[in-house]
N, C-alpha and C positions, 0 to 999 in steps of 0.2 A: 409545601416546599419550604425549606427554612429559610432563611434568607440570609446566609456566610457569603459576604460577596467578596471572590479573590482577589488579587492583583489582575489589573490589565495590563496584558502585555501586546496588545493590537498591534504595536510601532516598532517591534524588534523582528518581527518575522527577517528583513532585511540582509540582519545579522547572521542568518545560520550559513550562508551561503561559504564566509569566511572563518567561519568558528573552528576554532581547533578542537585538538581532540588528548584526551590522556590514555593509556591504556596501565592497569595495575600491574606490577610485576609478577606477582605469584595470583591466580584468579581461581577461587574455589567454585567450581561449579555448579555446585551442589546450593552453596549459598545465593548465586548469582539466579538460578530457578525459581528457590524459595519468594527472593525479591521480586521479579517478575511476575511471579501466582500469589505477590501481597500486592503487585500497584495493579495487577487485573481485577481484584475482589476489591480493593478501595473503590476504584475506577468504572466501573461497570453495572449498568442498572439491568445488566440480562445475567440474573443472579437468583439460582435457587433462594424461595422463602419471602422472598417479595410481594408486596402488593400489584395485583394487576394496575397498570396505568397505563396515560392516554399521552402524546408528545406530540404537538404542531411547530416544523422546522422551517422557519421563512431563507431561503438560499440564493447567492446572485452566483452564476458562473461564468466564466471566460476563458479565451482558448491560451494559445501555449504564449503568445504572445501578452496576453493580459488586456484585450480587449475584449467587454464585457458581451456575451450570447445567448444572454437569459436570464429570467429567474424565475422562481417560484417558490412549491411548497412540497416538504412531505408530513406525512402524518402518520404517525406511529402508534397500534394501539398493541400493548404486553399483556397477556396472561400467564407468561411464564417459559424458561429457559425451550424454544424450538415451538412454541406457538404464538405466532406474529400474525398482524396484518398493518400492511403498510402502501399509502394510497399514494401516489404522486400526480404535483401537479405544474408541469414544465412543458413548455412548446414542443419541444421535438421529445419529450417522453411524459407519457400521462399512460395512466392505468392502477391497477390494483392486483398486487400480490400477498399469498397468504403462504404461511410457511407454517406447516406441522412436521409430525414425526414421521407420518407417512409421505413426505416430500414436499415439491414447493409448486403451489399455483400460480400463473399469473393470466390478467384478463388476452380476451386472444390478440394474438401479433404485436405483443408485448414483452422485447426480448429482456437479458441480463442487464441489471444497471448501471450507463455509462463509469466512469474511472472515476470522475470526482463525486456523483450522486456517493455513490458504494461508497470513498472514503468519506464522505461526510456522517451516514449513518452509522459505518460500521465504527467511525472514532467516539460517537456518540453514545452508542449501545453497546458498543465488543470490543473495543480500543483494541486487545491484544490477538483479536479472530487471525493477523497477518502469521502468525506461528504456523498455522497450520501448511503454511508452505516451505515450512525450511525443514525438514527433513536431514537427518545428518547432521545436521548445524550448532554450533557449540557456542552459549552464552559469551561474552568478554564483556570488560567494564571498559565507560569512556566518560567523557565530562563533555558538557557543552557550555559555550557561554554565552546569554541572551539574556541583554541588558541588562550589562551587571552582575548577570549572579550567575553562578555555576551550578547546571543543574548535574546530578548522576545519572548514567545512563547505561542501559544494557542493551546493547545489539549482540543478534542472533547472526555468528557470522560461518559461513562454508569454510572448510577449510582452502585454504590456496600455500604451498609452500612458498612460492616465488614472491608472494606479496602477506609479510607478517602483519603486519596492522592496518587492514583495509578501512578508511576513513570514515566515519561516523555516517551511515545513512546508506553506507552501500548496498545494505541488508538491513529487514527491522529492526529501527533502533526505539527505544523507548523509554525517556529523559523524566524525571521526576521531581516534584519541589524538594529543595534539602531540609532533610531529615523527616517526611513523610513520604507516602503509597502513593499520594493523588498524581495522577500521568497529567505534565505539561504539556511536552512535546514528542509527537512523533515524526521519525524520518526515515523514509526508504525509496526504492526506483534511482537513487543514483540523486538523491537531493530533496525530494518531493517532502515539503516538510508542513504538518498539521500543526498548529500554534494553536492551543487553548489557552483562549485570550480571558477569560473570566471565568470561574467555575462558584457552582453552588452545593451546597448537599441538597439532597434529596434522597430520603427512604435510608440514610447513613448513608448514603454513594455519591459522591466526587465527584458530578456530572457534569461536563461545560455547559456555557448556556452560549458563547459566541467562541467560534472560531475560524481560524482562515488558513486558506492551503496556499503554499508559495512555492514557485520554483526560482532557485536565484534570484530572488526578490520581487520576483512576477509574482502579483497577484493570480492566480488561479481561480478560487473560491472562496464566497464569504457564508458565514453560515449563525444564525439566530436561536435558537429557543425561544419562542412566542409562548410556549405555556406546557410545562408537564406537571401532571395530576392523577389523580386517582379517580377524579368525573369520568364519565363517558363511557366507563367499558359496560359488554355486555357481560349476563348472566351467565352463559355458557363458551367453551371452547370455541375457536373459530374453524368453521368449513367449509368447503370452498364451492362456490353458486355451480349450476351447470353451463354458465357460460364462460366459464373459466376455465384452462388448459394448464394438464400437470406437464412441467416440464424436465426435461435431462437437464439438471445440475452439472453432470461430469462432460468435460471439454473432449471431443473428438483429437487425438492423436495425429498429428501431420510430418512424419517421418522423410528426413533427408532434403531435397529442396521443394516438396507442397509447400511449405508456409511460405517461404521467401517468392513461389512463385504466384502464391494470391493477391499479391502488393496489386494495391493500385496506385498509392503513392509512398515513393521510400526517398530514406537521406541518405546517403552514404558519411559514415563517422572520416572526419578530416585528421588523418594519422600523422600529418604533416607539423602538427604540433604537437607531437609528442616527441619525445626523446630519449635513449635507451640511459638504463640509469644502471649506474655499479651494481651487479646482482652474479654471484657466480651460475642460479640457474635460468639467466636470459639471455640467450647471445644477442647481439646485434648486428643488422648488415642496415648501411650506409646512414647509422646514425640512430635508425630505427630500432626498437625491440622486434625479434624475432619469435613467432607467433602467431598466434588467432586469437580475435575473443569470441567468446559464443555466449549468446543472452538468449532464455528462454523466456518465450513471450506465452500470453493466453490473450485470446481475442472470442471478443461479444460477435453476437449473431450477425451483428451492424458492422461489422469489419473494425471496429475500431479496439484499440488493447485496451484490457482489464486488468492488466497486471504485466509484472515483467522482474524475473529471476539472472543474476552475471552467472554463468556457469565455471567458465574458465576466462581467464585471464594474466597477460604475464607482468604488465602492473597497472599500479591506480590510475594516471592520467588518460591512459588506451581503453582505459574499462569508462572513466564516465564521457570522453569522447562519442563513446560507442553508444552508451544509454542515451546523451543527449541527442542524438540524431536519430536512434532507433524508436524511440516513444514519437515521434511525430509520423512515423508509417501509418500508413491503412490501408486496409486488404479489403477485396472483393470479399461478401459475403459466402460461406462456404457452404452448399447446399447438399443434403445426403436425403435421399428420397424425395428433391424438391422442398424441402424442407431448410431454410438457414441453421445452423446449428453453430456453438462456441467451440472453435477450436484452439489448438496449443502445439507448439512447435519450436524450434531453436534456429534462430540466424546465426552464422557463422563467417566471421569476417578475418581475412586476412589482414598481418598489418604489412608480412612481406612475402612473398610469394616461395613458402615455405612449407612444408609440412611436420617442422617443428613440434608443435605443440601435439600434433597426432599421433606423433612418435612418441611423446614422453605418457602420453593419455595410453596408448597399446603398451606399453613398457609397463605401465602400472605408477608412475613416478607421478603425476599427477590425479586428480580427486574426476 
């Protein structure tokens, strides 16, 4: 590993909570792509043409609150783009999965990896893997400012007419040092923001070696690089032992009120502070925006979310009201043949006892 040791930026995570945002007036798409498949090839050591290598990740976690519920280790060994194996060693999650072409192993009653394990390796090894959920979704440029310097940044955002410039992080964003590829910071879920607080090269690739996930200045996750190399792998491809079970990757579908009705514990989002804003397409009744929001959530075998997509919304404050209170849900395990499985589904929340926003969705006026 060479030894280019970046700026640290450990003490600004703080900052992103109130950062503002730019957006360019005229935004070439096509160029905004380009940029994004230059800071994923800087950025990324799951890169054809690579040497196989070996990565021990020492990690503290804590809940939404930011007190601390663990730590441990994962350990990562690459032969190359879609064959992995990676060992975890955490209180409430320990086991070994293997990932090839022909699908993904892991050891048995070993479900999907909780929300912050996942961002921690996927920011490590696949920085920009979150694309694959946006579907539809069109590049835009923003800025962010964290300590001091203004980084460039591309979020991948859904269209919404009602809301033109949805704020940096509502959707994958992904923040770069000025005037190179190397990804700083990421930020999606409505805030949830990844801070690569040092970075090194390695094999030509940008790779952090420390970073931390913060929500609102909550610490979340801390995360280490103890050592990656080219020691340790083996001779041959990785396959998976026979005590090892192939598992369904793809989330079971929970249509209409299943998802909302596997809760075992929900928030309800406090509409009460929001407020309808000048907009010809939001009405309002008694102060409030008139509407729904709908977040589509996917959830681990373990009831807990894996992820979580704003569907519709009629503006910014009602949407991260909604996220903040909705990510602290957890569902009963959903079981199909006795079997827990990852499902996915959309909560839909009134903000007034309207069918607004259902009418302009069957009209076709809305996404």
């Amino acid at each position: 590993m060479n030894s280019r040791r970046a700026i640290s930026w450990f003490l600004s995570f703080a900052l992103l909570a109130a950062a503002p945002f730019a957006r360019a007036d005229k935004e070439n798409t096509a160029e905004l792509n380009a940029n994004l498949q230059k800071a994923a090839a800087a950025s990324s050591p799951n890169t054809q043409g690579l040497k196989p290598w070996h990565m021990k990740i020492s990690a503290q976690l804590s809940d939404w609150k930011g007190t601390p519920t663990g730590s441990g280790t994962i350990e990562e060994w690459w032969m190359g783009p879609g064959n992995e194996k990676r060992v975890f060693a955490f209180p409430t999650y320990q086991g070994t999965e293997i990932r090839t072409a022909d699908g993904i192993w892991r050891s048995s009653g070993l479900g999907s990896e909780p929300m912050l394990i996942d961002m921690i390796v996927t920011q490590i090894v696949d920085p920009t893997a979150a694309q694959e959920k946006m579907t539809g979704s069109k590049p835009t440029a923003r800025t962010l400012q964290l300590g001091g310097v203004t980084l460039p940044c591309i979020m991948l955002a859904r269209p919404n007419n009602r809301v033109a410039d949805p704020p940096i992080g509502f959707y994958p964003s992904w923040c770069t040092e000025p005037g190179k590829n190397t990804i700083r910071v990421f930020v999606d879920d409505g805030g949830i923001s990844v801070v690569r607080n040092a970075v090194d090269s390695f094999q030509g690739k940008d790779v952090p070696m420390e970073l931390s996930i913060t929500l609102n200045g909550t610490l979340l996750a801390s995360a280490h690089v103890d050592d990656v190399s080219l020691n340790g792998m083996p001779s041959a491809p990785f396959t998976a032992s026979s005590d090892m079970v192939k598992v369904n990757s793809s989330f079971t579908v929970l249509k209409g009120k299943k998802l909302e009705n596997q809760a075992s514990h929900r928030e309800e989002p406090d509409f009460t502070q929001v407020h309808a804003q000048p907009n010809p397409m939001t009405r309002a009744t008694n102060g409030l925006p008139q509407g729904d929001v709908e977040v589509r959530l996917w959830v681990g075998e373990d009831g807990q979310i894996r992820d979580l997509l704003l569907q519709s919304y009629p503006q910014a404050d009602a949407a991260q009201v909604t996220l903040d209170a909705v990510r602290r849900w957890v569902f009963n395990p959903y079981k199909v043949g006795g079997q827990a499985v990852p499902v996915t589904g959309t909560l839909d929340f009134e903000i007034n006892s309207t069918d607004y926003d259902r009418q302009m969705r069957t009209s076709g006026s809305l996404p």
